[in-house]
Structures are given as structure tokens and as C-alpha cells.
GULO-541708 format. One line per field, with one value per residue: residue number from 1; chain; z, y, x of N, C-alpha, C, O in turn. Coordinates in Angstrom, 1 decimal. Layout:
N
seq	(NUM	...)
mol	(A	...)
n_pz	(Z	...)
n_py	(Y	...)
n_px	(X	...)
ca_pz	(Z	...)
ca_py	(Y	...)
ca_px	(X	...)
c_pz	(Z	...)
c_py	(Y	...)
c_px	(X	...)
o_pz	(Z	...)
o_py	(Y	...)
o_px	(X	...)
END
This chain:
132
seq	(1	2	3	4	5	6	7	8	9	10	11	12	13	14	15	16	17	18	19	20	21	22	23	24	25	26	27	28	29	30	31	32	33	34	35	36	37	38	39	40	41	42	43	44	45	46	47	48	49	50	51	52	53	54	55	56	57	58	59	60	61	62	63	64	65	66	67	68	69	70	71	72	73	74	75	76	77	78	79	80	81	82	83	84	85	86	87	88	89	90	91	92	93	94	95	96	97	98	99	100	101	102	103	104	105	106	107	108	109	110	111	112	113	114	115	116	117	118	119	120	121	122	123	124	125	126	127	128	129	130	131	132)
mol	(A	A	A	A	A	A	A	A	A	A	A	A	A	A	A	A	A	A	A	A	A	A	A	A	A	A	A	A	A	A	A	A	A	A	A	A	A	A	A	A	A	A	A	A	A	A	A	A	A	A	A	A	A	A	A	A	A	A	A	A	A	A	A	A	A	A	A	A	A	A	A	A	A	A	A	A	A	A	A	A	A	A	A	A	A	A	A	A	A	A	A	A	A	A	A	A	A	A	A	A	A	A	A	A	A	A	A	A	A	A	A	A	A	A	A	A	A	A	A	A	A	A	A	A	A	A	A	A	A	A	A	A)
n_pz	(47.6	47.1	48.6	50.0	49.5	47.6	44.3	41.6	39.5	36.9	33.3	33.4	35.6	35.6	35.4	37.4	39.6	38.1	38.1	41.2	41.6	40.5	42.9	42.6	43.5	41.4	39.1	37.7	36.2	36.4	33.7	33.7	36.0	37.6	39.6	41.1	40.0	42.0	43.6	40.1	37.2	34.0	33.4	34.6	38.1	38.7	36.5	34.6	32.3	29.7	28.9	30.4	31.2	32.9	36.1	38.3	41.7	44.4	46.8	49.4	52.2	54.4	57.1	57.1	58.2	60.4	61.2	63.8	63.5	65.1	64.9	63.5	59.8	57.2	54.4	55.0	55.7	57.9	61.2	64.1	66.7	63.8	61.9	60.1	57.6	55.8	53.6	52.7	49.8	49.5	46.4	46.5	46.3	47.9	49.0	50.3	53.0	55.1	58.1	58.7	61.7	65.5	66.5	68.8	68.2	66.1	64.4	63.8	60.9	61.1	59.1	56.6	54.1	51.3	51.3	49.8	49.7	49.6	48.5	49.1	46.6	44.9	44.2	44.6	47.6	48.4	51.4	54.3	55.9	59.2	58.7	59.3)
n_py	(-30.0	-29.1	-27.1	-26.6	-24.2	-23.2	-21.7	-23.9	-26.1	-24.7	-24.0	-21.5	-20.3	-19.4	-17.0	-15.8	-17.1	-15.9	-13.0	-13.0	-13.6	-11.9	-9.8	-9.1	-8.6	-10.4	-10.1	-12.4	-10.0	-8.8	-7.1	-6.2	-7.5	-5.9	-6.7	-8.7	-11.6	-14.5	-17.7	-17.2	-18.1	-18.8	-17.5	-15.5	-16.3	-15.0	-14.1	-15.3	-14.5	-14.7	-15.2	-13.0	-9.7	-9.2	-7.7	-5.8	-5.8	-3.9	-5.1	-4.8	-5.3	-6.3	-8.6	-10.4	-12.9	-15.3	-18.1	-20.5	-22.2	-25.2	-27.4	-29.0	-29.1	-30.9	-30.6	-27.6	-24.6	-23.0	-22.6	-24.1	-22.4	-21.1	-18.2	-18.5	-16.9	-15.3	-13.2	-9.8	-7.9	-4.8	-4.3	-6.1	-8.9	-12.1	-13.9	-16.4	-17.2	-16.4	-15.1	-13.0	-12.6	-13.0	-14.7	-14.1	-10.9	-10.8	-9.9	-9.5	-7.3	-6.1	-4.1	-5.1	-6.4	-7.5	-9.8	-11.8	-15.4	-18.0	-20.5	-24.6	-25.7	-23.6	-21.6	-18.2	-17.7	-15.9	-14.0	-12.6	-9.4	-7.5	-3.9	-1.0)
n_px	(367.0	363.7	361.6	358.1	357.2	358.1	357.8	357.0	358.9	358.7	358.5	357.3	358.1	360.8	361.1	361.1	362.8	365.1	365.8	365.5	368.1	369.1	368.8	366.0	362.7	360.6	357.3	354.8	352.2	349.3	347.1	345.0	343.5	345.1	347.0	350.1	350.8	350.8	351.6	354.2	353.0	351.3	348.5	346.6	345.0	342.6	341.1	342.2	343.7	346.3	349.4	350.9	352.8	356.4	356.6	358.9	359.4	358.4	359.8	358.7	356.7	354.0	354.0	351.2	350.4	351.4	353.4	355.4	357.8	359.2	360.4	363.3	363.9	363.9	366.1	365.9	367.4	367.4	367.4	365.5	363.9	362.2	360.5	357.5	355.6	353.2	353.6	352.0	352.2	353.3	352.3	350.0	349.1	350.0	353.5	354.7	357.1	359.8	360.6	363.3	363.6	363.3	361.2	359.5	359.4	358.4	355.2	351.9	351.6	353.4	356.4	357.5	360.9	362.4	364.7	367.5	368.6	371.2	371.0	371.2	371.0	371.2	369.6	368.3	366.7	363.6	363.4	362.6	363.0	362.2	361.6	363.4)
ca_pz	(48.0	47.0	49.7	49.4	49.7	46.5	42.7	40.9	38.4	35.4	32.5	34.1	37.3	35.5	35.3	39.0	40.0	36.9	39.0	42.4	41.1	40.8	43.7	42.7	43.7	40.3	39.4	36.4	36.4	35.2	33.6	34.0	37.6	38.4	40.6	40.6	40.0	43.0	42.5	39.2	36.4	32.5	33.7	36.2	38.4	38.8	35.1	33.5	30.8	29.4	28.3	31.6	30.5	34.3	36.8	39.3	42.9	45.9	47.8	50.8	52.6	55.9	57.8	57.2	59.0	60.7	62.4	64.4	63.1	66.2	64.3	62.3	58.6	56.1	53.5	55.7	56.2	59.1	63.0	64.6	66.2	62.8	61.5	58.3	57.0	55.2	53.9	51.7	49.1	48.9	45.1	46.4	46.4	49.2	49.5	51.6	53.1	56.5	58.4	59.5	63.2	66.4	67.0	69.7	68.1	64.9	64.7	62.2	60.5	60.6	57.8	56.2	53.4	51.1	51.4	49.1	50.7	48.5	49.2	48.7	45.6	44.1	43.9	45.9	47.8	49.0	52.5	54.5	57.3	59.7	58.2	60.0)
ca_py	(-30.3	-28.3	-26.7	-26.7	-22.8	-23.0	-21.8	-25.1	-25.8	-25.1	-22.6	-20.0	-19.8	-19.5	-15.4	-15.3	-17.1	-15.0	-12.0	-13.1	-14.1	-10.6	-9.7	-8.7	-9.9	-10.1	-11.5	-11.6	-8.8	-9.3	-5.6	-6.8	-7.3	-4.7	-7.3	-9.0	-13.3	-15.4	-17.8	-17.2	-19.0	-18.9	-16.9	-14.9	-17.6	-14.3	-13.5	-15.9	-13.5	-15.3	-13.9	-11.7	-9.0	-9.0	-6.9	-5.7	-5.5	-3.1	-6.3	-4.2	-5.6	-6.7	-9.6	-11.0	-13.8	-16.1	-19.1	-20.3	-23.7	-26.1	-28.5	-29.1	-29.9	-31.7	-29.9	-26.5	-24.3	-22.6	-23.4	-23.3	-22.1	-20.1	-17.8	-19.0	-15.6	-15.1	-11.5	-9.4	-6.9	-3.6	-4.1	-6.7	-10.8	-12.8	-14.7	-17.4	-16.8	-17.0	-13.4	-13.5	-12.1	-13.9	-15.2	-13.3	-9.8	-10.9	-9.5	-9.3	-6.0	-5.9	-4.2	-6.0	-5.9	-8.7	-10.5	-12.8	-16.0	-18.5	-22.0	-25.1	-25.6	-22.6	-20.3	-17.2	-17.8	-14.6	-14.2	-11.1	-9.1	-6.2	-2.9	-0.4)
ca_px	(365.6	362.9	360.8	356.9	356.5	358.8	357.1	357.2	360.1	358.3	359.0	356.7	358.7	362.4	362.2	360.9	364.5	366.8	364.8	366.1	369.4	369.8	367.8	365.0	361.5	359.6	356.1	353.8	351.5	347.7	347.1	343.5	343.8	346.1	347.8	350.7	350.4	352.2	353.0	354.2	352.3	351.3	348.1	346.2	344.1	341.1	340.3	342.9	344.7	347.2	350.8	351.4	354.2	356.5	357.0	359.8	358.3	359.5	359.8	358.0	355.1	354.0	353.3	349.5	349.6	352.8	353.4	356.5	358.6	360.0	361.3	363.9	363.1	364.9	366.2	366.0	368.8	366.8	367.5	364.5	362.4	361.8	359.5	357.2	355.1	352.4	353.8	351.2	353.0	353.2	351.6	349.2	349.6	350.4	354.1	354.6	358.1	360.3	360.6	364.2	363.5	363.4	359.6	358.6	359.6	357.1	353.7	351.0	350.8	355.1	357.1	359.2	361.0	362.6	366.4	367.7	369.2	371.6	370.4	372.2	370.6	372.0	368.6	368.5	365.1	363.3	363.3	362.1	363.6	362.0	362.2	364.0)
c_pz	(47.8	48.2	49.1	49.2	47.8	45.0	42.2	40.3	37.4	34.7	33.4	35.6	36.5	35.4	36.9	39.9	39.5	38.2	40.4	42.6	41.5	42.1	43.7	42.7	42.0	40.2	38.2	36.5	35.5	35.1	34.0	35.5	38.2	39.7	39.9	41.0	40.9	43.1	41.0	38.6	34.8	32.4	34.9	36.4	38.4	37.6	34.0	32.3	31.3	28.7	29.5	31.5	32.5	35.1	37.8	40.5	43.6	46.5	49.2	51.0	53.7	56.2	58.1	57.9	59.0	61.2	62.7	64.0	64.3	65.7	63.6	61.2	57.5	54.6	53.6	56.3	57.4	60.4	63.6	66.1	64.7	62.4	60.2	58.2	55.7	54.7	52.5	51.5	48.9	47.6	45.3	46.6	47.7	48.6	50.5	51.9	54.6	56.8	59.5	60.8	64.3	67.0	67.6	69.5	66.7	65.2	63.0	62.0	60.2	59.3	57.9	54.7	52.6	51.1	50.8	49.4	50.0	49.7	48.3	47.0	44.3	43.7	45.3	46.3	48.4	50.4	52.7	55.8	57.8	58.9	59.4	60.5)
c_py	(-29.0	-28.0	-26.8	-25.1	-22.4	-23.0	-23.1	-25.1	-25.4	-23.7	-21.4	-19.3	-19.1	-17.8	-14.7	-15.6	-16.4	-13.7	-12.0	-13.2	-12.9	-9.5	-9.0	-9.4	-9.2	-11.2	-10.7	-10.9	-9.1	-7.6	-5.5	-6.2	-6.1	-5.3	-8.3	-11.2	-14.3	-16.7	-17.8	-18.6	-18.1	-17.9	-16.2	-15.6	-16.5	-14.3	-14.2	-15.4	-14.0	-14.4	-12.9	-10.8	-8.9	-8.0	-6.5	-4.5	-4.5	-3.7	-5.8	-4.7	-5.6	-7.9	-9.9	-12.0	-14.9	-17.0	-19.5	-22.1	-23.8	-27.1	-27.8	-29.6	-30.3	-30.8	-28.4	-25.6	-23.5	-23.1	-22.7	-22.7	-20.9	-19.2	-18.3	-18.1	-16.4	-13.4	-11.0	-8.0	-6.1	-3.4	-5.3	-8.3	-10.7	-13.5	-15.2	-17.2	-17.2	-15.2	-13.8	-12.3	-13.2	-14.0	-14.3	-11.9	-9.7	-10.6	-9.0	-7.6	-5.2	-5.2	-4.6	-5.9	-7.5	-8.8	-11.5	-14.2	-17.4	-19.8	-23.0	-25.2	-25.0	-21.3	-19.4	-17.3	-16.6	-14.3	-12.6	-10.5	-7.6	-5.0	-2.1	0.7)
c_px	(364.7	361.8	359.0	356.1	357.0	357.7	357.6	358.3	359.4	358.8	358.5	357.3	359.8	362.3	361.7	362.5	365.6	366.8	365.5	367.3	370.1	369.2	367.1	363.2	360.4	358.4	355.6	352.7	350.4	347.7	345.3	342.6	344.1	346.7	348.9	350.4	351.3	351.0	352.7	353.6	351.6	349.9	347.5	345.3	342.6	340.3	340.7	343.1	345.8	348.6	351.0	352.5	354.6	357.0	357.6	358.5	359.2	359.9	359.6	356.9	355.3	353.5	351.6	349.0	351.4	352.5	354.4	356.7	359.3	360.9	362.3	363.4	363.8	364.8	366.3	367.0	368.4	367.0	366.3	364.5	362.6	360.7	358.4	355.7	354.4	352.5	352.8	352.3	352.6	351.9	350.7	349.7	350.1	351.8	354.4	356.2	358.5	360.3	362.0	364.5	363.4	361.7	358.8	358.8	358.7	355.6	353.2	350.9	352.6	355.5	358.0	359.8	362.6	364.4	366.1	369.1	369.8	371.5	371.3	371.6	370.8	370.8	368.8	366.5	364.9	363.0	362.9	362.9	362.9	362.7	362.6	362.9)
o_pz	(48.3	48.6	47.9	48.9	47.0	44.7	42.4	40.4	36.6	35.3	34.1	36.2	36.9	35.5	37.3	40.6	40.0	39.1	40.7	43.6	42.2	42.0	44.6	42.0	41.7	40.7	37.8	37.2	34.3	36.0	34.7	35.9	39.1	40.7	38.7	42.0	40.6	42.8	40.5	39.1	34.7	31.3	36.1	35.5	38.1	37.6	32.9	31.3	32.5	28.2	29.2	31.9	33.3	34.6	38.8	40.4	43.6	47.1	50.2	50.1	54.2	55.5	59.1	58.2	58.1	61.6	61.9	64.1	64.6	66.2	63.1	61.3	56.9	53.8	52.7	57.5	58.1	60.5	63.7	66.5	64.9	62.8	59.2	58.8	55.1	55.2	51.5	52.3	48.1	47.7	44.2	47.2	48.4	47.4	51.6	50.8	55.3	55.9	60.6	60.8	63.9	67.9	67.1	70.5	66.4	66.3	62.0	62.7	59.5	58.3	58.7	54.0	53.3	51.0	50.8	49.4	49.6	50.9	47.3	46.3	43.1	43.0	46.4	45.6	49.0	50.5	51.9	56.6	57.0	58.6	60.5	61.4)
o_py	(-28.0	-29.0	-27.1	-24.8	-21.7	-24.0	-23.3	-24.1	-26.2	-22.7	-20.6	-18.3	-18.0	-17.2	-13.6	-14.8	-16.3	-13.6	-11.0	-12.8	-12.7	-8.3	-8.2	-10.3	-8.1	-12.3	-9.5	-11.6	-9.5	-7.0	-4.6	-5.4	-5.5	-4.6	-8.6	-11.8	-14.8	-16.6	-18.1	-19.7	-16.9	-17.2	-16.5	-15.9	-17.0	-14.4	-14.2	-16.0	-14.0	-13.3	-11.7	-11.5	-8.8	-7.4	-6.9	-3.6	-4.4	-3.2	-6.4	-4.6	-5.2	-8.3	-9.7	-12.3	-15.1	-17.1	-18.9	-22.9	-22.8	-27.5	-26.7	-30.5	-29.4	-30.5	-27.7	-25.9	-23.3	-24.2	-21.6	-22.6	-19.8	-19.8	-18.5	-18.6	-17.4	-12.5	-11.7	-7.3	-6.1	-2.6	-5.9	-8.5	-9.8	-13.8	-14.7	-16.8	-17.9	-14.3	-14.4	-11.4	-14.4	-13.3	-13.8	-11.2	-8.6	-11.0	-8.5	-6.8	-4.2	-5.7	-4.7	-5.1	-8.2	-7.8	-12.1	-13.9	-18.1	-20.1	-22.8	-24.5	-25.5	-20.3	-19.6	-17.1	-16.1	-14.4	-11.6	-11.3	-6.7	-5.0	-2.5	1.6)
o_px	(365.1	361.2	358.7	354.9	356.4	357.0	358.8	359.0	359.8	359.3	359.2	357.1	359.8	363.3	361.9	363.2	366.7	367.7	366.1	367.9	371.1	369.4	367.0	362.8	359.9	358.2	355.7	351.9	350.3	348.2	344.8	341.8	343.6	346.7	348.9	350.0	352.3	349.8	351.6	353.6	351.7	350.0	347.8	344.6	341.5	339.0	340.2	342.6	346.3	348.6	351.3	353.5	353.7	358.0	356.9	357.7	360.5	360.9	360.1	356.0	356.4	352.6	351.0	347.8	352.3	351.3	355.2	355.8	360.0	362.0	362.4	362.5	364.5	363.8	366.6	367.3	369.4	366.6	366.0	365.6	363.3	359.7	359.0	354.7	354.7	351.8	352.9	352.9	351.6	351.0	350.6	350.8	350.5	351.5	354.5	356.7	357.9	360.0	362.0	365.4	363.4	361.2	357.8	358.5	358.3	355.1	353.5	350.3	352.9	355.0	358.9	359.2	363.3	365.1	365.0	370.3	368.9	371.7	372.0	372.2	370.7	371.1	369.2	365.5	365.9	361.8	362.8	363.3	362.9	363.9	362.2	363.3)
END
């Protein structure tokens, strides 16, 4: 089951999962912009330049904005209560993501820094955890 935070299936995603595979958080890069494109896609949504050459991220940012999951959710390997982040990167862009901490130790402005988390599926999804 595909999650809804999840980059689409389409071609333009496949070297954002090769990327995580190996764990690294990558994204296509507007040279334009000087930012990087989340979710991945065929161009940049600001200035739309097409062909994006891609770029390996620090996978460091911080928490811009959270909210806390009660539920259970179908298709979620998560027990909740969980975290679900809004983490902004290091090199810019926002990912939507989980912050694997315990709720009440989450706060906006957190570093965090990315984990790669093998789902049934078989993709490694990008998850985040408190930096040290």
C-alpha cells in the first residue's frame, strides 16, 4: 500500500527510491532555483526548467511544522501515537515524513536528520530521527 506522503510511482520518482535504496536522500535540483524539487518531478513547479540534473542531500533539517497520529492506519507500519513532520532541508524543500521520537519530546525547530526504513513493499522510505 502506498502511503499519501509517498512521491507518485512515475518515472520521475524511480531515482529518488534507487537513491534511498542506497540510503541516500536525493532530489532533482533546479540550477535555476538553487533548490532542490520535492516531490520529485520532470520539472521545477517555481520557474519550470525541465531536465533537472540530481542531487545527493545531507538528509539534515529540522522540524517546520508536526502533528501527532492516534490512530492506527491501514497500510502503516507505525504504532501510534506517531509523529508526521513537516521537516525543511538543510538545502531547502520541505519533506513530509514521520520523526521517529516519542510526541511529546518533538518540537518545531528540532534537528533531525534522515533514516531509511524498509517497508513492506520493499522501498526504503525516508524517515527522520533527532540529531544527537
Amino acid at each position: 500500500m502506498r502511503l499519501a506522503w509517498q512521491p507518485a510511482d512515475l518515472e520521475a520518482a524511480k531515482p529518488f527510491w534507487a537513491a534511498a535504496a542506497r540510503g541516500v536522500l536525493s532530489a532533482p535540483w533546479c540550477p535555476r532555483c538553487e533548490a532542490p524539487v520535492l516531490y520529485p518531478r520532470d520539472f521545477c513547479p517555481r520557474c519550470h526548467l525541465a531536465d533537472l540534473p540530481w542531487r545527493d542531500l545531507s538528509g539534515r533539517g529540522s522540524v517546520y511544522s508536526f502533528g501527532v497520529e492516534t490512530r492506527s492506519v491501514p497500510g502503516c507500519d507505525l504504532e501510534p501515537p506517531y509523529v508526521v513532520a513537516l521537516v525543511e532541508l538543510e538545502e531547502g524543500g520541505r519533506l513530509v515524513s514521520n520523526v521517529l521520537a516519542p510526541p511529546d519530546e518533538v518540537r518545531v525547530g528540532m534537528p533531525v536528520e534522515v533514516v531509511f526504513v524498509l517497508v513492506d513493499d520493499g522501498r526504503h522510505v525516508p524517515r527522520f530521527r533527532p540529531m544527537e
